[in-house]
C-alpha positions as CSV (number, residue, x, y, z in Angstrom):
1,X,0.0,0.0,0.0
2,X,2.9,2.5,0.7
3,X,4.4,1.8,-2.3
4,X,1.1,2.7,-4.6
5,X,1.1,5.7,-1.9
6,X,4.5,7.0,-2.6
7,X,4.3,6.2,-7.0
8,X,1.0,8.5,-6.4
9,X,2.6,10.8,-4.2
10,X,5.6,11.3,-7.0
11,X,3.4,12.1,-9.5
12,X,1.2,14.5,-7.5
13,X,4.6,16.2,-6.9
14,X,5.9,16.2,-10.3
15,X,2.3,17.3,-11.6
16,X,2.3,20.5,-9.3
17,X,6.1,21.6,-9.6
18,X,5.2,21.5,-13.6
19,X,1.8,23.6,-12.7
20,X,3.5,25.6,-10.4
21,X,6.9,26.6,-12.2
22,X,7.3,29.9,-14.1
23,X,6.8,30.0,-17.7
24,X,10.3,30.5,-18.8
25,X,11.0,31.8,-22.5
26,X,7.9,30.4,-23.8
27,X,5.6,33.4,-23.1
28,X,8.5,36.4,-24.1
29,X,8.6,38.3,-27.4
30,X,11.2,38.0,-29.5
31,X,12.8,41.0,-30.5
32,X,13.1,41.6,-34.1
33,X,16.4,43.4,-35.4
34,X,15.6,46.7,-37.5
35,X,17.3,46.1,-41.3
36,X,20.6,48.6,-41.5
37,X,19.3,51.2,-44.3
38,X,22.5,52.3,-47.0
39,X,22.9,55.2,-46.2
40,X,22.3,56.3,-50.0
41,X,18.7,55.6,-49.9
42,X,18.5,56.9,-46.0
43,X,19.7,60.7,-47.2
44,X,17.8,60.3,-50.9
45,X,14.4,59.8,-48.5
46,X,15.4,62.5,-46.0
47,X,16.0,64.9,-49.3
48,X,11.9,63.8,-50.5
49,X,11.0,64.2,-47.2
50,X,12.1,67.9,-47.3
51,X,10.7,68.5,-51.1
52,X,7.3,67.4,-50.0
53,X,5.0,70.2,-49.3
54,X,3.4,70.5,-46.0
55,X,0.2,69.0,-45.0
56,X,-2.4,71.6,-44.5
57,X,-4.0,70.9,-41.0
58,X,-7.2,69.2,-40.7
59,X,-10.1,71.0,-39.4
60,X,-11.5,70.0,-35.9
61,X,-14.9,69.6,-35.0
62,X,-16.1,71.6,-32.1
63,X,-16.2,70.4,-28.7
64,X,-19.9,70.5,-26.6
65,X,-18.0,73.2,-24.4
66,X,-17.2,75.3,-27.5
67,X,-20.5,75.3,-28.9
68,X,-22.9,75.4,-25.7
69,X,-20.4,78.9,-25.3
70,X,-21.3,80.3,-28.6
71,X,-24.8,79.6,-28.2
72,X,-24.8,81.3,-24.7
73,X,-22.9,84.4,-26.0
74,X,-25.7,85.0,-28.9
C-alpha cells in the first residue's frame, strides 16, 4: 500500500512543480532586429521628405464646451 502511496505521491509532486513553475522563455517576445538602411537611400528619402509640401491641417470639430459657449454668448 505505501508503495502505490509513494508512486502517487511522486506524480502529484511532479504534476504540481510542472503547474507551479514559471513560464520560462515560452511566453516572451522575441525581438526583431531593425534592417541597416545604406545610407544612399536613407539621405535620398530625407531629401523627399524635405521637397514634399506640407500637410495643410485638418479642421477639428467643435467640442460640446465650445459650442454650448457660442450659443450662450448669442
Amino acid at each position: 500500500m505505501s508503495l502505490i502511496g509513494d508512486l502517487l505521491q511522486g506524480a502529484v509532486d511532479g504534476a504540481l512543480k510542472d503547474i507551479l513553475k514559471k513560464p520560462s522563455s515560452t511566453s516572451k517576445r522575441t525581438r526583431r532586429r531593425k534592417r541597416a538602411t545604406s545610407s544612399s537611400s536613407a539621405t535620398l528619402r530625407q531629401i523627399e521628405k524635405l521637397l514634399r509640401p506640407a500637410k495643410k491641417q485638418t479642421s477639428r470639430k467643435r467640442t460640446v464646451r465650445s459650442r454650448s459657449k457660442a450659443r450662450r454668448s448669442t
